[in-house]
VOPAGU-2260 file (C-alpha; in pm, 1 decimal, decimal comma):
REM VOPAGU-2260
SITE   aa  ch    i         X         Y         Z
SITE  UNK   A    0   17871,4   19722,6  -21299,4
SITE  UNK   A    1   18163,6   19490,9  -21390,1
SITE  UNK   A    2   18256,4   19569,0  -21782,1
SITE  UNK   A    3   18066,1   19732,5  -22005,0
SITE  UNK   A    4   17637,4   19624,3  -21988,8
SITE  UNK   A    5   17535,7   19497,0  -22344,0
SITE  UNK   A    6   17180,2   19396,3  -22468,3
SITE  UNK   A    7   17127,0   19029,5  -22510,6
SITE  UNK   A    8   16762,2   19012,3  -22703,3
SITE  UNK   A    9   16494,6   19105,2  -22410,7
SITE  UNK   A   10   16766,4   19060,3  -22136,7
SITE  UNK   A   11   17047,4   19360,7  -22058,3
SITE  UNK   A   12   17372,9   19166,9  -21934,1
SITE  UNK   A   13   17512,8   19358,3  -21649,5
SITE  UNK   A   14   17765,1   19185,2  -21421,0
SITE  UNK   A   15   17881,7   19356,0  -21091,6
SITE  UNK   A   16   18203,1   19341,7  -20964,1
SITE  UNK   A   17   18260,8   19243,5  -20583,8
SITE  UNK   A   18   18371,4   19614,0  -20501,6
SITE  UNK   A   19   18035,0   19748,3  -20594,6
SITE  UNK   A   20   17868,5   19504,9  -20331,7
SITE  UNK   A   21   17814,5   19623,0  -19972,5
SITE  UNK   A   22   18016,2   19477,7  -19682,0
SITE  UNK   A   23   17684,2   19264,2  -19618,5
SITE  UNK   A   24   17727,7   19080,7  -19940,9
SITE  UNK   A   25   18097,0   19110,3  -19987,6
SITE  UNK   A   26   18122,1   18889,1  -19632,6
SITE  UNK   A   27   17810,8   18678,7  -19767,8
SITE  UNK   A   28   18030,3   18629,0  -20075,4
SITE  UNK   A   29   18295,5   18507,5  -19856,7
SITE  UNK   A   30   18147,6   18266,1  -19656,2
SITE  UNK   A   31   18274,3   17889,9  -19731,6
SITE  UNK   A   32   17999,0   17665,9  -19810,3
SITE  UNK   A   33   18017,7   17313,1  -19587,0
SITE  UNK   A   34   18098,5   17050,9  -19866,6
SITE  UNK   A   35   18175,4   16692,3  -19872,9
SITE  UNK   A   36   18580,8   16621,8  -19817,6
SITE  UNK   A   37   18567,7   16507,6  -20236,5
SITE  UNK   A   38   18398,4   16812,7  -20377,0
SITE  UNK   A   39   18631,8   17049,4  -20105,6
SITE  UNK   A   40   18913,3   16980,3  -20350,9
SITE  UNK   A   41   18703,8   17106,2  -20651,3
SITE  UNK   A   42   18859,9   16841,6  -20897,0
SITE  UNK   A   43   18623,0   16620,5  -21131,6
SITE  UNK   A   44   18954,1   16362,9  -21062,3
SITE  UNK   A   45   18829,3   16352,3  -20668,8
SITE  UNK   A   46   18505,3   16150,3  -20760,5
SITE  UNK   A   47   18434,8   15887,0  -20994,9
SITE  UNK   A   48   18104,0   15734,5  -21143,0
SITE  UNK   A   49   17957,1   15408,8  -21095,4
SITE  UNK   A   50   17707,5   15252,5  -21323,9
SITE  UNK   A   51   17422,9   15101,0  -21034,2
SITE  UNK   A   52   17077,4   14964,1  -21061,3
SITE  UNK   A   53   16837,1   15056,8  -21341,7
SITE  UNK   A   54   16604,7   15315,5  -21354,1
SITE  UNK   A   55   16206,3   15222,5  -21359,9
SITE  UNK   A   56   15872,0   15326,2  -21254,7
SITE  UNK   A   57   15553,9   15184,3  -21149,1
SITE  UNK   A   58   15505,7   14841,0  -21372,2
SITE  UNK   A   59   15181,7   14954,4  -21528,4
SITE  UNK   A   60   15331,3   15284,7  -21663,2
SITE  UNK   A   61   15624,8   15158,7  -21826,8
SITE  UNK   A   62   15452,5   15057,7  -22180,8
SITE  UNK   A   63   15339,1   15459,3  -22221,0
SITE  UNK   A   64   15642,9   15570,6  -22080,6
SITE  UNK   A   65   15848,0   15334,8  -22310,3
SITE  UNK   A   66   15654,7   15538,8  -22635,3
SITE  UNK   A   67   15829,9   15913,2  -22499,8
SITE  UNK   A   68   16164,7   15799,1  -22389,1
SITE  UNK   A   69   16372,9   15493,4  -22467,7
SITE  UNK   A   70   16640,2   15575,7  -22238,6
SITE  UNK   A   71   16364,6   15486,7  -21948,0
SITE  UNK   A   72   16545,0   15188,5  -21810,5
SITE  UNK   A   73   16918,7   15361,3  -21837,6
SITE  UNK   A   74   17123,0   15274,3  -21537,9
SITE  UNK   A   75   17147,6   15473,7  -21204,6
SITE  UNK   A   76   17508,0   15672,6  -21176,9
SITE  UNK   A   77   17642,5   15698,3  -20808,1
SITE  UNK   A   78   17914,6   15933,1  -20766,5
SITE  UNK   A   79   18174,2   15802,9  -20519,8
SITE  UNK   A   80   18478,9   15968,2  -20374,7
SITE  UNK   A   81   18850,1   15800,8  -20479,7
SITE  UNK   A   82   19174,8   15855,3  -20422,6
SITE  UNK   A   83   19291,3   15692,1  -20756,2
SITE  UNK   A   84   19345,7   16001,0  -21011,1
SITE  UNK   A   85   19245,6   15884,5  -21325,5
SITE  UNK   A   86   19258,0   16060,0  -21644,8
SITE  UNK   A   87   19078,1   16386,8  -21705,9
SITE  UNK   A   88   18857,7   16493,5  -22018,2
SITE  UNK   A   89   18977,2   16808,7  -22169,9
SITE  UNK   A   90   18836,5   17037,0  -22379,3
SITE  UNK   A   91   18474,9   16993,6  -22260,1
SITE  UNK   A   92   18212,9   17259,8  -22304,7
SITE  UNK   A   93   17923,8   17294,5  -22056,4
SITE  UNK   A   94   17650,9   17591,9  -22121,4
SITE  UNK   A   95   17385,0   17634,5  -21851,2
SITE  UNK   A   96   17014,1   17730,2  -21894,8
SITE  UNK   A   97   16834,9   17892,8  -21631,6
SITE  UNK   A   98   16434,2   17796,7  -21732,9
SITE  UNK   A   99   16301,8   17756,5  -21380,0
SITE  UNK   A  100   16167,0   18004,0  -21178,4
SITE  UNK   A  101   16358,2   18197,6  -20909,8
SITE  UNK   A  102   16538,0   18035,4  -20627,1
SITE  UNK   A  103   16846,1   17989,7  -20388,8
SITE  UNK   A  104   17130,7   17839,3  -20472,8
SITE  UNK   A  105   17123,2   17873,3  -20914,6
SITE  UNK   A  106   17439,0   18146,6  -20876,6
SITE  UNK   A  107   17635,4   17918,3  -20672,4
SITE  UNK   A  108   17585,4   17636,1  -20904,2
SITE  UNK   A  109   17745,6   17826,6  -21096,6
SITE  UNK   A  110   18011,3   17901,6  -20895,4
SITE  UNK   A  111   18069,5   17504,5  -20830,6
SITE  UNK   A  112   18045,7   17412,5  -21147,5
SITE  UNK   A  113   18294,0   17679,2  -21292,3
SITE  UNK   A  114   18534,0   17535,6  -21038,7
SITE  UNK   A  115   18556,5   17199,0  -21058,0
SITE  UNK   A  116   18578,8   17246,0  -21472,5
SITE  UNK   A  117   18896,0   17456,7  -21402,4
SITE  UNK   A  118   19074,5   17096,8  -21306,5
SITE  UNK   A  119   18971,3   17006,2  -21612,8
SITE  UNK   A  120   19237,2   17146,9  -21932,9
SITE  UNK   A  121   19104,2   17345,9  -22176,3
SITE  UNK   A  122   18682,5   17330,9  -22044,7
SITE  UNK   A  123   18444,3   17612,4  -22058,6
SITE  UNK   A  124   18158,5   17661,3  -21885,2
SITE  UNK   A  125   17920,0   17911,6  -22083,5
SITE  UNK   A  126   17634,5   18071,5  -21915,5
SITE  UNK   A  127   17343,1   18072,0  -22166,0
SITE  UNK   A  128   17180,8   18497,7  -22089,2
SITE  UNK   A  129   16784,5   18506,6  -22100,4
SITE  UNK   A  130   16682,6   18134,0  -22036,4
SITE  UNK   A  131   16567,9   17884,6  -22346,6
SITE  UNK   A  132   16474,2   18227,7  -22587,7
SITE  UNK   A  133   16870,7   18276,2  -22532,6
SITE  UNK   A  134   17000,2   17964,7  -22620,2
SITE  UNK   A  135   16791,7   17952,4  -22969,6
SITE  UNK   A  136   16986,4   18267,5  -23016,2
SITE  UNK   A  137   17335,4   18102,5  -22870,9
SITE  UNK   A  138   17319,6   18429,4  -22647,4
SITE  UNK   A  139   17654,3   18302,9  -22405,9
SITE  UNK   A  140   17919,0   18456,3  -22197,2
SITE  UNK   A  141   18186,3   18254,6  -22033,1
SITE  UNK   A  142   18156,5   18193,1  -21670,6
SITE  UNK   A  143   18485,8   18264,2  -21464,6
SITE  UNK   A  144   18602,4   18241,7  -21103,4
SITE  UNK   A  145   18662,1   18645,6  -21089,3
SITE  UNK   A  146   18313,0   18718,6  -21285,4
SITE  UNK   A  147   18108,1   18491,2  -21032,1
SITE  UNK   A  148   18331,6   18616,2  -20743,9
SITE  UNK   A  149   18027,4   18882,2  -20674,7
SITE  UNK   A  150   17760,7   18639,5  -20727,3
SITE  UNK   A  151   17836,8   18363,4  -20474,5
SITE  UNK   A  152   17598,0   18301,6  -20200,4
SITE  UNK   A  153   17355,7   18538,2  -20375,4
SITE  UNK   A  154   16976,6   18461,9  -20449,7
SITE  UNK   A  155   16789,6   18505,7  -20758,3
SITE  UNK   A  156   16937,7   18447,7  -21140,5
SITE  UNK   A  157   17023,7   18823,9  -21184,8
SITE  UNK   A  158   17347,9   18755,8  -21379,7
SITE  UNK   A  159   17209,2   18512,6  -21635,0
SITE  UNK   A  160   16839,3   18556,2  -21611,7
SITE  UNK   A  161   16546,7   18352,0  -21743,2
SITE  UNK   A  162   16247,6   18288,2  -21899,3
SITE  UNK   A  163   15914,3   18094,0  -21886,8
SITE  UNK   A  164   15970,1   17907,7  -22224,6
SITE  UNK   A  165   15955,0   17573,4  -22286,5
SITE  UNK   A  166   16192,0   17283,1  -22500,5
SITE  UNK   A  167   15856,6   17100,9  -22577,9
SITE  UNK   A  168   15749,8   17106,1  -22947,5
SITE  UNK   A  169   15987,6   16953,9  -23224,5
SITE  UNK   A  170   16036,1   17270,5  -23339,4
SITE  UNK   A  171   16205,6   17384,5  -23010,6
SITE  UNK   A  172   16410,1   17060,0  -22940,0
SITE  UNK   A  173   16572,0   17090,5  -23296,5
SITE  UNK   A  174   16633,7   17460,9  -23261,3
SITE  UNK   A  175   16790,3   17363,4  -22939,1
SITE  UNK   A  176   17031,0   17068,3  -23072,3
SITE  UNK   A  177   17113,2   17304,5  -23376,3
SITE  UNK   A  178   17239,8   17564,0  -23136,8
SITE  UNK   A  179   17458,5   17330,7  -22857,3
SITE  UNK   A  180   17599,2   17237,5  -23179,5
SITE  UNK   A  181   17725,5   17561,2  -23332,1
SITE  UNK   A  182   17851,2   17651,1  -23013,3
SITE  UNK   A  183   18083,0   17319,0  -22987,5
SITE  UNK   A  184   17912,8   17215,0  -22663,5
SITE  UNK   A  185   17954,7   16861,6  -22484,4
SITE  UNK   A  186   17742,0   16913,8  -22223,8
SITE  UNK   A  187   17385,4   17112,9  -22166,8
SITE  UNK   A  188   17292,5   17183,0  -21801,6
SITE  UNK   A  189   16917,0   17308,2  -21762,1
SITE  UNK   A  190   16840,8   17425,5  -21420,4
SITE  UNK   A  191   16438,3   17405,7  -21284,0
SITE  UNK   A  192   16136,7   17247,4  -21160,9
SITE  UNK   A  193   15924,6   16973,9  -21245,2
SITE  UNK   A  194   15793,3   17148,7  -21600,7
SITE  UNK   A  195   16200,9   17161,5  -21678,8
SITE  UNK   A  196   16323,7   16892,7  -21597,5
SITE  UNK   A  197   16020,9   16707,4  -21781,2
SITE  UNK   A  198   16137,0   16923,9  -22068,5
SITE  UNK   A  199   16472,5   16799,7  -22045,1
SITE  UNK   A  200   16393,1   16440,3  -22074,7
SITE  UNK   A  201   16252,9   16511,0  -22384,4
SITE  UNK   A  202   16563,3   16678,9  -22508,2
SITE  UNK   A  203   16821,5   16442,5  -22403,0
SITE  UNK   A  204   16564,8   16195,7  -22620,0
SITE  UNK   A  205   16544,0   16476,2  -22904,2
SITE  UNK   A  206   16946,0   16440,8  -22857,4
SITE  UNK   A  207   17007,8   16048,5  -22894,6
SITE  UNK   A  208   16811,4   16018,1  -23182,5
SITE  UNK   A  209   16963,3   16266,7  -23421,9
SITE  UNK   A  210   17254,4   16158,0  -23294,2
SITE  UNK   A  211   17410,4   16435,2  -23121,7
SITE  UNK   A  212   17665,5   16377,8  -22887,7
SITE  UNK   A  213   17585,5   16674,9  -22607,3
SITE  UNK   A  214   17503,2   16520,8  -22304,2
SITE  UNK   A  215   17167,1   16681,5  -22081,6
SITE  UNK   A  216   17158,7   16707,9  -21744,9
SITE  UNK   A  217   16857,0   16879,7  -21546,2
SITE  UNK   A  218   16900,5   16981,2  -21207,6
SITE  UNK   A  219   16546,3   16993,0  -21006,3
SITE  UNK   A  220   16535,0   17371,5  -20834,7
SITE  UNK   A  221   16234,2   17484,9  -20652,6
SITE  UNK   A  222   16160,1   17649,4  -20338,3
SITE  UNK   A  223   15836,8   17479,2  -20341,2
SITE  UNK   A  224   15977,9   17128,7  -20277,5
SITE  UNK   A  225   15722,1   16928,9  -20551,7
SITE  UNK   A  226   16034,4   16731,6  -20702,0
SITE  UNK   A  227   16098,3   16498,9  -20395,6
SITE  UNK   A  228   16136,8   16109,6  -20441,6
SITE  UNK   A  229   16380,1   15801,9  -20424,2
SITE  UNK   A  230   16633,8   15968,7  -20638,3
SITE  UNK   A  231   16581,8   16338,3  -20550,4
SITE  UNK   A  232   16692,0   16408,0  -20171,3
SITE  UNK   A  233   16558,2   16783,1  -20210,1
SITE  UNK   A  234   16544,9   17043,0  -20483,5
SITE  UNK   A  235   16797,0   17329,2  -20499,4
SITE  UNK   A  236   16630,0   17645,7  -20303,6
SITE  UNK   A  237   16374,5   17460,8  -20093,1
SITE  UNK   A  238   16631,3   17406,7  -19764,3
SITE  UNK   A  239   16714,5   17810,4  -19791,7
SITE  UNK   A  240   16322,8   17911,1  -19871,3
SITE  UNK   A  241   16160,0   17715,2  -19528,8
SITE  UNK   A  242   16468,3   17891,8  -19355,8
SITE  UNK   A  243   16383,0   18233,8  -19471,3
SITE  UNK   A  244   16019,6   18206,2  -19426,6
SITE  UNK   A  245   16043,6   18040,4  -19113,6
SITE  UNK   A  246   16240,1   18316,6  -18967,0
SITE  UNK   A  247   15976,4   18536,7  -19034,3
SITE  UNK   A  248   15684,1   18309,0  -18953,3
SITE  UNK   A  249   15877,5   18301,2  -18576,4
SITE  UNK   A  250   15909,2   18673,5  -18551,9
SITE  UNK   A  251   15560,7   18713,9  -18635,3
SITE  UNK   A  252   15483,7   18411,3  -18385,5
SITE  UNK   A  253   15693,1   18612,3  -18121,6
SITE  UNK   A  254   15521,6   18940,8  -18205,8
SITE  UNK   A  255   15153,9   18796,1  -18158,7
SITE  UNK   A  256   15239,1   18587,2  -17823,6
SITE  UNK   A  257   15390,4   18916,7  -17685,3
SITE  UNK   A  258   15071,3   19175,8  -17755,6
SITE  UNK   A  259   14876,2   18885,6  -17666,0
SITE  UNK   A  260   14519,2   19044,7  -17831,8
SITE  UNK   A  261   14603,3   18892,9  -18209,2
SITE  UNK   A  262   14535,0   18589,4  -18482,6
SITE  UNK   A  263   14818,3   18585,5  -18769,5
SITE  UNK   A  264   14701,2   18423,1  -19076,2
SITE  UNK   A  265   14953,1   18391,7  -19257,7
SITE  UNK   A  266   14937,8   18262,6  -19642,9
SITE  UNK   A  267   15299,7   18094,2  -19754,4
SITE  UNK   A  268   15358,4   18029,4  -20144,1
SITE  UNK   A  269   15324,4   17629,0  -20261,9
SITE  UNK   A  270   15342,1   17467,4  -20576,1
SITE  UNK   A  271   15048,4   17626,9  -20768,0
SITE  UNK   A  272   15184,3   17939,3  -20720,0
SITE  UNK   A  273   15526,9   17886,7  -20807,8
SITE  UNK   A  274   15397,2   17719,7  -21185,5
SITE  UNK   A  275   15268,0   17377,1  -21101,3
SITE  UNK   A  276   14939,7   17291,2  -21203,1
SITE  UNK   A  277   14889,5   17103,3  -20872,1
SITE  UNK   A  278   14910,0   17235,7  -20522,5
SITE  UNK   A  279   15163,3   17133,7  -20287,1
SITE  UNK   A  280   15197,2   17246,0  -19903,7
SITE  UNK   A  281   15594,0   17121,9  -19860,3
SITE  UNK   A  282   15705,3   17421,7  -19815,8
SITE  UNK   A  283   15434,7   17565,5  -19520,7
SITE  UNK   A  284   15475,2   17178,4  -19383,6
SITE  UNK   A  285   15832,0   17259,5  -19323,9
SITE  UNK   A  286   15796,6   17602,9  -19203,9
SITE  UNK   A  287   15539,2   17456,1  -18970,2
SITE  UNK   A  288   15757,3   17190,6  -18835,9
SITE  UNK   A  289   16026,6   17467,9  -18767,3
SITE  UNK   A  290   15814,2   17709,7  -18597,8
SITE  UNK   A  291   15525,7   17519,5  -18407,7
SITE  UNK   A  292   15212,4   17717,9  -18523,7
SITE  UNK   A  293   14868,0   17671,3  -18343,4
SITE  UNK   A  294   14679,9   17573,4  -18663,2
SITE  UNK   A  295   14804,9   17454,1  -18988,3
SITE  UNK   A  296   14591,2   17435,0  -19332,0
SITE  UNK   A  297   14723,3   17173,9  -19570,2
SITE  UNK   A  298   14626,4   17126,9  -19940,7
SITE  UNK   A  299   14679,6   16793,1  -19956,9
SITE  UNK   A  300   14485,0   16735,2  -19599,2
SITE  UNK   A  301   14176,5   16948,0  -19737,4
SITE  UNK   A  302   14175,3   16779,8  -20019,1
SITE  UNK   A  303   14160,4   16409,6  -19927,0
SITE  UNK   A  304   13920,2   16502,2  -19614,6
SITE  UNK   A  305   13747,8   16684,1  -19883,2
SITE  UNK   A  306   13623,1   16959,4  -19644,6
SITE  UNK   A  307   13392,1   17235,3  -19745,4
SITE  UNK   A  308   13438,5   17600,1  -19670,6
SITE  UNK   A  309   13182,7   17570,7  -19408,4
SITE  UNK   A  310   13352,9   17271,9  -19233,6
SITE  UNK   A  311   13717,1   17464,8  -19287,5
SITE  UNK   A  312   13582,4   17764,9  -19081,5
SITE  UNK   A  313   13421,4   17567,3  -18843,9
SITE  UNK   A  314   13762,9   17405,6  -18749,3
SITE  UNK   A  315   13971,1   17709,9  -18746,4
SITE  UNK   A  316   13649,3   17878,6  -18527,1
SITE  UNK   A  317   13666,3   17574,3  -18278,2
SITE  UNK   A  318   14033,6   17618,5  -18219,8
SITE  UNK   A  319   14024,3   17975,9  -18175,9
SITE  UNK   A  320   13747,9   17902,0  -17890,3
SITE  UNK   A  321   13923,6   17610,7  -17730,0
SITE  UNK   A  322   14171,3   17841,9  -17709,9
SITE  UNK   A  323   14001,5   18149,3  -17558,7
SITE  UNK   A  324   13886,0   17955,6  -17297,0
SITE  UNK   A  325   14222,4   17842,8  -17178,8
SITE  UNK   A  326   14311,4   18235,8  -17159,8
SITE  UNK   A  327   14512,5   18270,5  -17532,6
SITE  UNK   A  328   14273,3   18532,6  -17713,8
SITE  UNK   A  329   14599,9   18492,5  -17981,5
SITE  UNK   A  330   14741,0   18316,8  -18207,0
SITE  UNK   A  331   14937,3   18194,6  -18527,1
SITE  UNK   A  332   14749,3   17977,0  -18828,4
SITE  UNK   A  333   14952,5   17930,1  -19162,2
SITE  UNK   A  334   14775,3   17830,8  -19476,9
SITE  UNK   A  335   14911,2   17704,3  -19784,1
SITE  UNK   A  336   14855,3   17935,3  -20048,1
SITE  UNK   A  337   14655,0   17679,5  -20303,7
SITE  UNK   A  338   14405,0   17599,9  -20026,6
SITE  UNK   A  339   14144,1   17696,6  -20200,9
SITE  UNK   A  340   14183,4   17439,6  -20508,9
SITE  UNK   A  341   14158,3   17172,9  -20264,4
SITE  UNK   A  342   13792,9   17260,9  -20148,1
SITE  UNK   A  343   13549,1   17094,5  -20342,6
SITE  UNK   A  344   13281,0   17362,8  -20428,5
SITE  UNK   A  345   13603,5   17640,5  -20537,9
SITE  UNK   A  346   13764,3   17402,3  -20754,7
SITE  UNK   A  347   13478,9   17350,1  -20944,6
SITE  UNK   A  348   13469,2   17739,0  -20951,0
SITE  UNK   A  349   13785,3   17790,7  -21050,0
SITE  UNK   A  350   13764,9   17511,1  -21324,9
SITE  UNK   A  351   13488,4   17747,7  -21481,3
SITE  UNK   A  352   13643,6   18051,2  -21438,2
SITE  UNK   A  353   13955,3   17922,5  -21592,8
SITE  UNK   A  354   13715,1   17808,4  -21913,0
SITE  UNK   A  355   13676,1   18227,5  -21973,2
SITE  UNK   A  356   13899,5   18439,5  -22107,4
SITE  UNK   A  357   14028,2   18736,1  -21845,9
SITE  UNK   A  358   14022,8   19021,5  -21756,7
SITE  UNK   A  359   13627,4   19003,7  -21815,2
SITE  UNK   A  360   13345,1   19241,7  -21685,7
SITE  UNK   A  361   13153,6   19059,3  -21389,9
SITE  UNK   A  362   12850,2   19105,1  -21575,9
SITE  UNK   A  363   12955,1   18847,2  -21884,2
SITE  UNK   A  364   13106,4   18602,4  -21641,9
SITE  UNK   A  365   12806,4   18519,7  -21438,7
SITE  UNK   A  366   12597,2   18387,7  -21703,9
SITE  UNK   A  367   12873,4   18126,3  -21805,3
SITE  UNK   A  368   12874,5   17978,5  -21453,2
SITE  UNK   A  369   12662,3   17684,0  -21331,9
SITE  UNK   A  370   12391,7   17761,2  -21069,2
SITE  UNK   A  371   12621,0   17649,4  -20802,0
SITE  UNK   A  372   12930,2   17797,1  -20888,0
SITE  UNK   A  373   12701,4   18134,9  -20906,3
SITE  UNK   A  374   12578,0   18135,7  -20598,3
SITE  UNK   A  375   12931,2   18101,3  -20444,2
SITE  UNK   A  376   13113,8   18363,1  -20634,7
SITE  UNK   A  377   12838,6   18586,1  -20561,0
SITE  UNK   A  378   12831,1   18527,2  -20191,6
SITE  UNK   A  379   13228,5   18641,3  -20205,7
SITE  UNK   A  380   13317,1   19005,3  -20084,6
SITE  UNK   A  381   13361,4   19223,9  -20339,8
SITE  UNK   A  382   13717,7   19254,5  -20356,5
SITE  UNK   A  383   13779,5   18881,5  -20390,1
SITE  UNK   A  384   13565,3   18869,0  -20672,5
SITE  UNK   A  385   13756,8   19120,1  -20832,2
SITE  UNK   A  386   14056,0   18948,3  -20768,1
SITE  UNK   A  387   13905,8   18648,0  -20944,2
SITE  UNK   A  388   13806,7   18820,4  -21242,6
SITE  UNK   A  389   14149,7   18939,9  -21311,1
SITE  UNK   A  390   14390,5   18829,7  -21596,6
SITE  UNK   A  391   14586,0   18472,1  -21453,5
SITE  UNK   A  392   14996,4   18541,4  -21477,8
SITE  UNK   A  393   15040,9   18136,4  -21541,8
């Protein structure tokens, strides 16, 4: 541990120092990331912003979007690289929130944003410890080049840490402009997925109408890939994540096409899982396109083929027989982890089983189902029944 650990609320602040890292992760540490030739030179004076088109969304949405957000048709900003070295705001104070769940890429976010402020006289950047409950309680250390020396190319947000809170309810967006604003901050950086960055609309509109001067930014991170569109290229994490799994998905592959006697299933994490209230199969899609699988079981494709179980066995049956009788008694079949959501006859299921409160005894759930939702939860094994039954973590 770098420096002595203190307590921070819930959250113990421990930084390590690069010594205390293996050679693994003191070479991983090392590496230089490949950058564009205007953020190589790590100066805000190497880019410059350009006011473009205005934002908008679909016509029929934008009266009950107008109500939420006035700032709805604010103009695009393009960042451009320039050779003409204008002149540089000083003094600027940037804390960042780490509200999403876990992914690649948050510590060396960090690490980039820490250095381009350092062309900047006079900046901070303050690292906000334990997520949203930290920054009611202004719960900041300052981020520097030799303190995130250990944490660059590392995974996970062990040096700041997080939380599942939100910055939804008035109550939370004023305790949240009350805070940037006894810690002298001019900018507020919160880092997640689609739940934060929705939050963060919100506060940058809680912001502009008391008049506070802090400008929000939210950066979309997310290994499962939901926050994709005209504006977003890819989330931070997602590009690392398909890599990861994917390496493992082809060893397994390898593995089952060498013993030649096995079928992998193998269940990858999507959107539900990872917090969203919808399923989304971007991340096995891309691990599928990177490792050629013999069968792959979308969400989204289940869902608008609306497929019962019964048909959804039948396929993966047919395969393994068309297979068979070309000679391959083996194989590899990924399936997004929310697949079950997107079958008609389990969502309704799960809809009612959501309705009760859990943990609860088998024997008081099955009289609050409908008939039909009975008879399939009691035609489940045992053990996935169980697993049913059991208190939901989001």
């Amino acid at each position: 541990v770098s420096g002595k650990a203190q307590r921070m609320g819930d959250f113990i602040y421990a930084p390590q120092s690069l010594e205390s890292l293996s050679e693994l992760q003191q070479w991983r540490c090392a590496r230089s990331h490949q950058v564009p030739k205007a953020l190589g030179e790590k100066s805000i004076t190497a880019v410059e912003a350009h006011r473009v088109s205005a934002t908008m969304c679909a016509e029929h949405d934008m009266p009950y979007v107008r109500k939420f957000f006035t700032t709805v048709e604010a103009p695009l900003v393009e960042l451009k690289a320039t050779d003409c070295k204008g002149a540089v705001p000083a003094d600027q104070r940037i804390a960042v929130v780490f509200s999403g769940r876990s992914a690649p890429g948050c510590h060396d976010l960090l690490c980039g944003l820490v250095d381009a402020l350092r062309s900047s006289p006079g900046s901070k950047v303050l690292g906000v410890v334990g997520g949203t409950a930290g920054l009611f309680e202004k719960q900041t250390v300052e981020l520097t080049p030799e303190l995130l020396k250990a944490y660059a190319g590392t995974g996970g947000l062990e040096l700041l840490g997080r939380t599942v809170g939100r910055l939804y309810t008035e109550q939370e967006l004023e305790s949240a402009r009350k805070a940037c604003d006894e810690l002298g901050l001019t900018g507020l950086v919160l880092v997640g997925g689609t739940r934060t960055n929705t939050d963060t609309a919100y506060v940058a509109e809680h912001f502009k109408r008391k008049g506070s001067k802090v400008s929000v930014i939210g950066v979309p991170c997310g290994i499962e890939g939901k926050m994709v569109n005209e504006f977003v290229e890819a989330a931070l994490g997602f590009d690392s994540a398909c890599k990861a799994v994917a390496q493992l998905v082809g060893n397994t592959a390898i593995d089952g096409s060498s013993a030649r006697k096995y079928y992998y299933f193998m269940r990858l994490m999507d959107g539900a899982s990872t917090g969203g209230r919808a399923s989304s199969s971007h991340l096995a899609l891309e691990v599928a396109l990177q490792t050629k699988p013999n069968m792959l079981l979308l969400t989204e494709e289940l869902d608008d083929r609306r497929m019962s179980l019964r048909e959804l066995v039948k396929d993966v049956a047919d395969r393994v027989v068309s297979r068979a009788a070309d000679g391959s008694n083996f194989g590899l079949v990924l399936v997004a982890e929310g697949l079950l959501t997107a079958i008609p006859e389990f969502r309704s299921l799960i809809t009612e089983l959501e309705a009760i409160a859990m943990p609860c005894p088998l024997a008081d759930v099955l009289p609050q189902l409908t008939k039909w939702s009975r008879a399939l939860f009691q035609s489940l094994p045992d053990f996935i029944q169980q697993q049913l039954l059991l208190e939901r973590q989001s």
